[in-house]
PDB file with SEQRES, HELIX, SHEET and CRYST1 records, atoms N, CA, C and O in Angstrom:
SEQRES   1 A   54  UNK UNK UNK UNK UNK UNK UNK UNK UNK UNK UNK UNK UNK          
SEQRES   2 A   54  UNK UNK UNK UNK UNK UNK UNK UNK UNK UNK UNK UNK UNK          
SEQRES   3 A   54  UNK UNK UNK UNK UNK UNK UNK UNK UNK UNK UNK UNK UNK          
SEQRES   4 A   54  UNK UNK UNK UNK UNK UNK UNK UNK UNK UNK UNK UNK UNK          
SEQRES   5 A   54  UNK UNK                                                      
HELIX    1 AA1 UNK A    2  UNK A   47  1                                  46    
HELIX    2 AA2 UNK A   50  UNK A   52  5                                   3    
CRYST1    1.000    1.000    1.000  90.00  90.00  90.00 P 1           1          
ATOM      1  N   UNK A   1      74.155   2.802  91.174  1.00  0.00           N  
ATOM      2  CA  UNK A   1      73.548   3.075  92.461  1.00  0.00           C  
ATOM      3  C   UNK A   1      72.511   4.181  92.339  1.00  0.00           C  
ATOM      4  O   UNK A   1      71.341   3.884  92.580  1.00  0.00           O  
ATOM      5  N   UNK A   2      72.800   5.345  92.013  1.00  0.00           N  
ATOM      6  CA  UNK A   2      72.162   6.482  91.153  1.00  0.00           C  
ATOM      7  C   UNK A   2      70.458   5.757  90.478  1.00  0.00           C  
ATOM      8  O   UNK A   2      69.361   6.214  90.799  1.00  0.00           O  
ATOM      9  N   UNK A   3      70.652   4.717  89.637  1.00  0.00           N  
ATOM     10  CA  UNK A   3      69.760   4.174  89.449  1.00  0.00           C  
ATOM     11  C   UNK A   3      68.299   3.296  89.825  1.00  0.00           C  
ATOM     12  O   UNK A   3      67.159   3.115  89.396  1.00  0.00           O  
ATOM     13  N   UNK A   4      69.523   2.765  91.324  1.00  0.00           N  
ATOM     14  CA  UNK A   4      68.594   1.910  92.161  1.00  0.00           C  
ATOM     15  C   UNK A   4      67.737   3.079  92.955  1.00  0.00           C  
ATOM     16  O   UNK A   4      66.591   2.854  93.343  1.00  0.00           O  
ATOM     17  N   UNK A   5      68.337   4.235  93.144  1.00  0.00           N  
ATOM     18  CA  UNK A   5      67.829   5.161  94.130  1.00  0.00           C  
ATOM     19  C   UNK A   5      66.115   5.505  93.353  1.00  0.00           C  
ATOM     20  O   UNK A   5      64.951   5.315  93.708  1.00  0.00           O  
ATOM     21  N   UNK A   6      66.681   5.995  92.350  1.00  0.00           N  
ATOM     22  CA  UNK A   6      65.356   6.699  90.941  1.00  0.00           C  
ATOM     23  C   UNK A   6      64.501   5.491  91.240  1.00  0.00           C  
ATOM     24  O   UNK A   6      63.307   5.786  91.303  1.00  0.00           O  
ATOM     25  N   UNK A   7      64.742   4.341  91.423  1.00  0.00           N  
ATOM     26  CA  UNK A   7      63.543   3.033  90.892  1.00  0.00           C  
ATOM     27  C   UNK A   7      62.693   3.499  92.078  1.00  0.00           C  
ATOM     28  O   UNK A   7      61.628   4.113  91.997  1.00  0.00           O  
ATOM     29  N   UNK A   8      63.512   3.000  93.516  1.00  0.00           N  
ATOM     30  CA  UNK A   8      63.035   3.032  94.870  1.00  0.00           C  
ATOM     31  C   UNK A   8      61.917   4.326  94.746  1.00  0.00           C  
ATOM     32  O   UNK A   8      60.737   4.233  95.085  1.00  0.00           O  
ATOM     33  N   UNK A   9      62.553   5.535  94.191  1.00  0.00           N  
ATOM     34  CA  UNK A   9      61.540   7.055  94.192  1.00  0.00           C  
ATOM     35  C   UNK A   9      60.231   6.620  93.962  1.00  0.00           C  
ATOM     36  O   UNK A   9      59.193   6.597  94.624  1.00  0.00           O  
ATOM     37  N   UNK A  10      60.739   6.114  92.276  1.00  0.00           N  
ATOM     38  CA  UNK A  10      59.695   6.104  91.593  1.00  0.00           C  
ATOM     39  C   UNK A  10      58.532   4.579  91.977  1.00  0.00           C  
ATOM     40  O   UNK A  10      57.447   4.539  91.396  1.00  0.00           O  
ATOM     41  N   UNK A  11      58.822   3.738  92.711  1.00  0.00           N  
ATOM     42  CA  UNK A  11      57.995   2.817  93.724  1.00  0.00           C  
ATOM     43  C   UNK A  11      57.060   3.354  94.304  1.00  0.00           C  
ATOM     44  O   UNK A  11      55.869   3.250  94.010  1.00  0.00           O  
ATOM     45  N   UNK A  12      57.699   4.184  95.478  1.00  0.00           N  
ATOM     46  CA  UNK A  12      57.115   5.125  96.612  1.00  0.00           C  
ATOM     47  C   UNK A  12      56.004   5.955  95.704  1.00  0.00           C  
ATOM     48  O   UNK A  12      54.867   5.884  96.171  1.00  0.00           O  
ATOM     49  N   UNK A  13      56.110   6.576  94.727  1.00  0.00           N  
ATOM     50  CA  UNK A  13      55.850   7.939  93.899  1.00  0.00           C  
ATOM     51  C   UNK A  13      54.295   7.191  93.347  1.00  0.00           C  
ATOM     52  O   UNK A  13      53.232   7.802  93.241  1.00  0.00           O  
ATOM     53  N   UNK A  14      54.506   5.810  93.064  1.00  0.00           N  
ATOM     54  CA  UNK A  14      53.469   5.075  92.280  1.00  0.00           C  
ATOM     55  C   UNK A  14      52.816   4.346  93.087  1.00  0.00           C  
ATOM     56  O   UNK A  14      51.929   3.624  92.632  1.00  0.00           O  
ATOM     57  N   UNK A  15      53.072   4.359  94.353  1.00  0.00           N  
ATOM     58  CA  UNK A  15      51.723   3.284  95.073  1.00  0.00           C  
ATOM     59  C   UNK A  15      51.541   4.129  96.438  1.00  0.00           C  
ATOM     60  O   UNK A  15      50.835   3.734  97.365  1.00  0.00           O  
ATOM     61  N   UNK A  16      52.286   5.376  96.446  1.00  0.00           N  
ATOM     62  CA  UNK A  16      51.384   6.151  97.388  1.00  0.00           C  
ATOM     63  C   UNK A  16      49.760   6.621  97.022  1.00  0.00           C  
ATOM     64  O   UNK A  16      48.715   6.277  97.574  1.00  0.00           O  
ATOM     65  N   UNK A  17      49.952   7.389  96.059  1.00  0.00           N  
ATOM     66  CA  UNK A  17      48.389   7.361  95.534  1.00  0.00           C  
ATOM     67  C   UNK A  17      47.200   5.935  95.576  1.00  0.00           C  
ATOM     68  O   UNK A  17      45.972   5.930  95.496  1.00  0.00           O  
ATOM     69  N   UNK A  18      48.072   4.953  95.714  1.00  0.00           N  
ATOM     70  CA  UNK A  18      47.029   3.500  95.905  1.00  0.00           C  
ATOM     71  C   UNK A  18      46.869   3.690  97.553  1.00  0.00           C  
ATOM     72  O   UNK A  18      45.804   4.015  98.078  1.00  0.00           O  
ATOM     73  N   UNK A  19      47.916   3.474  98.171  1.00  0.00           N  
ATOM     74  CA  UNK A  19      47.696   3.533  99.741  1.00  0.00           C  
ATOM     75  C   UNK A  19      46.614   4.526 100.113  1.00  0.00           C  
ATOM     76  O   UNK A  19      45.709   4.422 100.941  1.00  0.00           O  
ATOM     77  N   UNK A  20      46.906   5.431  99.361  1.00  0.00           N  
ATOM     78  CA  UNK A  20      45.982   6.194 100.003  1.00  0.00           C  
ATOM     79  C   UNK A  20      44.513   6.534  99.961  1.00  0.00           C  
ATOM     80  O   UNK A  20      43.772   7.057 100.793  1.00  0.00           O  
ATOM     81  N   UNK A  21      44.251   5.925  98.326  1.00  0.00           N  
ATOM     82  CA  UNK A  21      42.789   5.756  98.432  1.00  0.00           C  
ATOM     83  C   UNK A  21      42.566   4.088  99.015  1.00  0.00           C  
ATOM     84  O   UNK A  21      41.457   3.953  99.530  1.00  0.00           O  
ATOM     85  N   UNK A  22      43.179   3.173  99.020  1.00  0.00           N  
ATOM     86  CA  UNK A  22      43.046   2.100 100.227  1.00  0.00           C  
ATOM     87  C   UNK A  22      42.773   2.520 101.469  1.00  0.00           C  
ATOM     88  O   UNK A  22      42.003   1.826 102.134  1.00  0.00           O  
ATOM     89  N   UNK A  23      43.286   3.630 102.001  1.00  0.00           N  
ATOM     90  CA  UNK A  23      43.273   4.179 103.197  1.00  0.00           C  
ATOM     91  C   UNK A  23      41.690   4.937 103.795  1.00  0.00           C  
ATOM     92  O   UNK A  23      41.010   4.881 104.819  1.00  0.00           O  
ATOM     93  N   UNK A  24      41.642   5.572 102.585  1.00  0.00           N  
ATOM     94  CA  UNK A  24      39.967   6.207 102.655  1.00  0.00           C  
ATOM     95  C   UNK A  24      38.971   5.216 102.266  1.00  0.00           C  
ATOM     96  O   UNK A  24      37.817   5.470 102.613  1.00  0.00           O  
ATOM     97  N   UNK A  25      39.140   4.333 101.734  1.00  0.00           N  
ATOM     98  CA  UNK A  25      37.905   3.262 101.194  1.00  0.00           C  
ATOM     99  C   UNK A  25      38.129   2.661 102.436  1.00  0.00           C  
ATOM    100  O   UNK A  25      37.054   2.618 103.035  1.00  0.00           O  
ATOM    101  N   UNK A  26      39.220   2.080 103.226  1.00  0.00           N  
ATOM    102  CA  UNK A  26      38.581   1.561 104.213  1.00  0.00           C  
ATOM    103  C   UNK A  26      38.432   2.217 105.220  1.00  0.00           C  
ATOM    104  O   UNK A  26      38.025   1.536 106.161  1.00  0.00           O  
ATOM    105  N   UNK A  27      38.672   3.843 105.558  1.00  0.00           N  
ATOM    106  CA  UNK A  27      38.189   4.873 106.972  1.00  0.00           C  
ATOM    107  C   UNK A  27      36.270   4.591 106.561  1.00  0.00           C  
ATOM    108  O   UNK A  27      35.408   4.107 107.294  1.00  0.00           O  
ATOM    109  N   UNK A  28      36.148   5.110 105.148  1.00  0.00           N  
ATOM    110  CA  UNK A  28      34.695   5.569 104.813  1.00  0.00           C  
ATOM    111  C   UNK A  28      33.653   3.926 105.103  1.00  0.00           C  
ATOM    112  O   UNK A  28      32.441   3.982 105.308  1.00  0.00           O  
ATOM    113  N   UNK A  29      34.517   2.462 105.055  1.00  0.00           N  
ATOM    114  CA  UNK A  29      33.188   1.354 105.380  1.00  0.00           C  
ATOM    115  C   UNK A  29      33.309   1.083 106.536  1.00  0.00           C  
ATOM    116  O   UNK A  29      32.577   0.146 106.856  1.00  0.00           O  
ATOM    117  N   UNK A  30      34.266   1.714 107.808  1.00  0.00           N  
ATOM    118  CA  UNK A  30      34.387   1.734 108.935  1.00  0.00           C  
ATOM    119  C   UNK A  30      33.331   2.757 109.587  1.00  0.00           C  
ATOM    120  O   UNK A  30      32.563   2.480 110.508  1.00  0.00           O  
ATOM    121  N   UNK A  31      33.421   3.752 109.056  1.00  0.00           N  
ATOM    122  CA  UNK A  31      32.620   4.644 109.097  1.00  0.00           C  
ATOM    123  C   UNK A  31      31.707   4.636 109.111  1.00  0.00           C  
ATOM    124  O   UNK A  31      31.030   5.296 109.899  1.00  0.00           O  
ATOM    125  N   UNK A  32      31.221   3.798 108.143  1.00  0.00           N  
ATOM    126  CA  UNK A  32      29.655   3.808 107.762  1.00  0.00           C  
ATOM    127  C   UNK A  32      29.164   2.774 108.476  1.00  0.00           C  
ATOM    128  O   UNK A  32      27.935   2.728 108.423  1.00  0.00           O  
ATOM    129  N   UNK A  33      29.844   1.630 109.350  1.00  0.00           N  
ATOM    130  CA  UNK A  33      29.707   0.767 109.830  1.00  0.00           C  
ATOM    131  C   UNK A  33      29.392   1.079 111.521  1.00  0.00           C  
ATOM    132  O   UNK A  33      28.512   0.633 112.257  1.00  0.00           O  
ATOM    133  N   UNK A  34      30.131   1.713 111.690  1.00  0.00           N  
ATOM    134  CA  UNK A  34      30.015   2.639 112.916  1.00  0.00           C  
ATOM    135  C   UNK A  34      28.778   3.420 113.652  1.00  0.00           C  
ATOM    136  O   UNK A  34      28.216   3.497 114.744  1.00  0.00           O  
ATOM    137  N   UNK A  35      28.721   4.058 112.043  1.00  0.00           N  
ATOM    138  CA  UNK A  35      27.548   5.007 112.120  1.00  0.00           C  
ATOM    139  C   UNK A  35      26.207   4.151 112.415  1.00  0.00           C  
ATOM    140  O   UNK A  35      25.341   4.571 113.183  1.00  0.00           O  
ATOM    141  N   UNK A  36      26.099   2.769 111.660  1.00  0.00           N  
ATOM    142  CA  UNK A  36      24.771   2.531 111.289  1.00  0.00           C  
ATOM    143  C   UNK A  36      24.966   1.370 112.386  1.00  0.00           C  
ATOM    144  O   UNK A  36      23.917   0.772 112.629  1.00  0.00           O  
ATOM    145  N   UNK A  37      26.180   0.899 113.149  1.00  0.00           N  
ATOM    146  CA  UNK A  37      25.597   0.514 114.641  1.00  0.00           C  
ATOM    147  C   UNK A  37      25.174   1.846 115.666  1.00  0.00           C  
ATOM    148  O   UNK A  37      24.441   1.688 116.642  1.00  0.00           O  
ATOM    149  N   UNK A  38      25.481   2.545 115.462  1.00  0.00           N  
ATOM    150  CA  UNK A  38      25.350   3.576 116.480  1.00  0.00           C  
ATOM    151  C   UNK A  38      23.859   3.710 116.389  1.00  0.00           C  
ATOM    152  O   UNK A  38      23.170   3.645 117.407  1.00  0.00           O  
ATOM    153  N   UNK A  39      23.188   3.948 114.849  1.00  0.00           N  
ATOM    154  CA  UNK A  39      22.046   4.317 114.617  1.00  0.00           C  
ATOM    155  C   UNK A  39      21.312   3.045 115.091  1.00  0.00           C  
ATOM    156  O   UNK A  39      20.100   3.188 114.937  1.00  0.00           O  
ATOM    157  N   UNK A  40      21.534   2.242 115.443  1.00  0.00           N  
ATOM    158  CA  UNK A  40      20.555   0.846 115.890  1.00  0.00           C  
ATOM    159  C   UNK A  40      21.039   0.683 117.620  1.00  0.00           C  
ATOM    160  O   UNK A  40      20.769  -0.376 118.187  1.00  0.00           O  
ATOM    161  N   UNK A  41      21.452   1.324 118.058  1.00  0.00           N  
ATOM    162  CA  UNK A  41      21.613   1.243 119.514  1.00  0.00           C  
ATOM    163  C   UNK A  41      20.906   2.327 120.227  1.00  0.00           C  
ATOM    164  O   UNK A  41      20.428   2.256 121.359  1.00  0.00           O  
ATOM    165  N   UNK A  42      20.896   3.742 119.105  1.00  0.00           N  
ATOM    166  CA  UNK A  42      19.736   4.300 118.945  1.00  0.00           C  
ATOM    167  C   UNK A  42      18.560   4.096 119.413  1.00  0.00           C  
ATOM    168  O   UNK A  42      18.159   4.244 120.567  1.00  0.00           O  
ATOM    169  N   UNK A  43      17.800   3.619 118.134  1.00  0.00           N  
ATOM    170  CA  UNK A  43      16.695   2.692 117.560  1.00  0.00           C  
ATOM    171  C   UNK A  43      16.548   2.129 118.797  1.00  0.00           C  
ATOM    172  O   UNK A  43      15.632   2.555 119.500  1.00  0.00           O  
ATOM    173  N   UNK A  44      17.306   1.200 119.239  1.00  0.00           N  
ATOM    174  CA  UNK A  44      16.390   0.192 120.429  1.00  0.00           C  
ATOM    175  C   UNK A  44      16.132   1.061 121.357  1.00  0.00           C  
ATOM    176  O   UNK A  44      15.038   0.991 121.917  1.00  0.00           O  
ATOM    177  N   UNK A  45      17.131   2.138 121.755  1.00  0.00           N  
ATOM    178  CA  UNK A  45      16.682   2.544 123.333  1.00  0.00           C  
ATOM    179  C   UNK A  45      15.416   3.388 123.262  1.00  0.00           C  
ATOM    180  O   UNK A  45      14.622   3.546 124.189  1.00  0.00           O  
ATOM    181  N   UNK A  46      15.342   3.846 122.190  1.00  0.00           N  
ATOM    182  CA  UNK A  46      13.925   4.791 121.959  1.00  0.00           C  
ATOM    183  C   UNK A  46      12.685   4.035 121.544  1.00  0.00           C  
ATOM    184  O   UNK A  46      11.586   4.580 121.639  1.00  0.00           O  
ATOM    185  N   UNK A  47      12.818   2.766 121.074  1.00  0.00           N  
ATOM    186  CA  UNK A  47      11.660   1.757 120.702  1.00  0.00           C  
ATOM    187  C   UNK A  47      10.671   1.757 121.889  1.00  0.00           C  
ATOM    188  O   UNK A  47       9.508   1.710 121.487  1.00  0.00           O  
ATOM    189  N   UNK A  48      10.779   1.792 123.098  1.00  0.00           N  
ATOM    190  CA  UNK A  48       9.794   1.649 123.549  1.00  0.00           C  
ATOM    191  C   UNK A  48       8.803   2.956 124.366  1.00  0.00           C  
ATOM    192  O   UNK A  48       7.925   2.979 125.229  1.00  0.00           O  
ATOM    193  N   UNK A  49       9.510   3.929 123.551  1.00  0.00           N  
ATOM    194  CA  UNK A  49       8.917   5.074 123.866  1.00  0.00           C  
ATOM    195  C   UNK A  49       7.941   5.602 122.625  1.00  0.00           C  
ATOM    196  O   UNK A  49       7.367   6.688 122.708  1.00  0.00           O  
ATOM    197  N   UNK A  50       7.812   4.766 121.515  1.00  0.00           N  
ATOM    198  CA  UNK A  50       7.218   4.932 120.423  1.00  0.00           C  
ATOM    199  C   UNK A  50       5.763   5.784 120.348  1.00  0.00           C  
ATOM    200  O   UNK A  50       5.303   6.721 119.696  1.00  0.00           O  
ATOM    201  N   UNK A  51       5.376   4.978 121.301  1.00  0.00           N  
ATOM    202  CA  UNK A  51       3.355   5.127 121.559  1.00  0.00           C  
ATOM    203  C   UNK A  51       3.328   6.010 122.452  1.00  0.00           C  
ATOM    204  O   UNK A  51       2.212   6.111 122.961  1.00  0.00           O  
ATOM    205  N   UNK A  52       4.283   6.865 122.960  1.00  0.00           N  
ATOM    206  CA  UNK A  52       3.730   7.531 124.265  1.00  0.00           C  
ATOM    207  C   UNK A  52       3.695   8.963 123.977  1.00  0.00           C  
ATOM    208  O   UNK A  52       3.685   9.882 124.796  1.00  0.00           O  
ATOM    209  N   UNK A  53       3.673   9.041 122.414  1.00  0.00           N  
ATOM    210  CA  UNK A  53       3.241  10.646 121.596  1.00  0.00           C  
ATOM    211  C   UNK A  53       4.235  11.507 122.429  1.00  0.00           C  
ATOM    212  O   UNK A  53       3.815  12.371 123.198  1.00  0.00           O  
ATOM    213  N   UNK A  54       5.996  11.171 122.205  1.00  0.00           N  
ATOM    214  CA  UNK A  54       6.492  12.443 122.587  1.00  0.00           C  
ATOM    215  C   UNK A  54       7.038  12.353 121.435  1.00  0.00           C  
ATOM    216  O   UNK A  54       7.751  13.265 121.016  1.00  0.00           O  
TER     217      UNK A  54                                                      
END                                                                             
C-alpha cells in the first residue's frame, strides 16, 4: 500500500510541471488573441478619423 501511495506522489510530482506550462501556453495564445482583437476594434473605430490631422 506504502507503495501505491509513492507511485500516486510521484504521478502528481511528474505532470504537474506539464499542466502547468499547458496552462501558460494556452493563457499566453488567449492572450494574444484577445489583445489583437481588441487592437482591430480599435483600428476600425479610429479609421475614419484618419484624414482629419488629429
Amino acid at each position: 500500500m506504502g507503495e501505491k501511495n509513492y507511485s500516486s506522489r510521484r504521478i502528481i510530482r511528474d505532470t504537474l510541471p506539464v499542466l502547468g506550462a499547458v496552462f501558460i501556453a494556452i493563457a499566453s495564445v488567449v492572450y494574444i488573441l484577445c489583445r489583437s482583437w481588441s487592437n482591430k476594434l480599435y483600428a476600425e473605430k479610429w479609421k475614419d478619423y484618419a484624414d482629419c490631422g488629429i
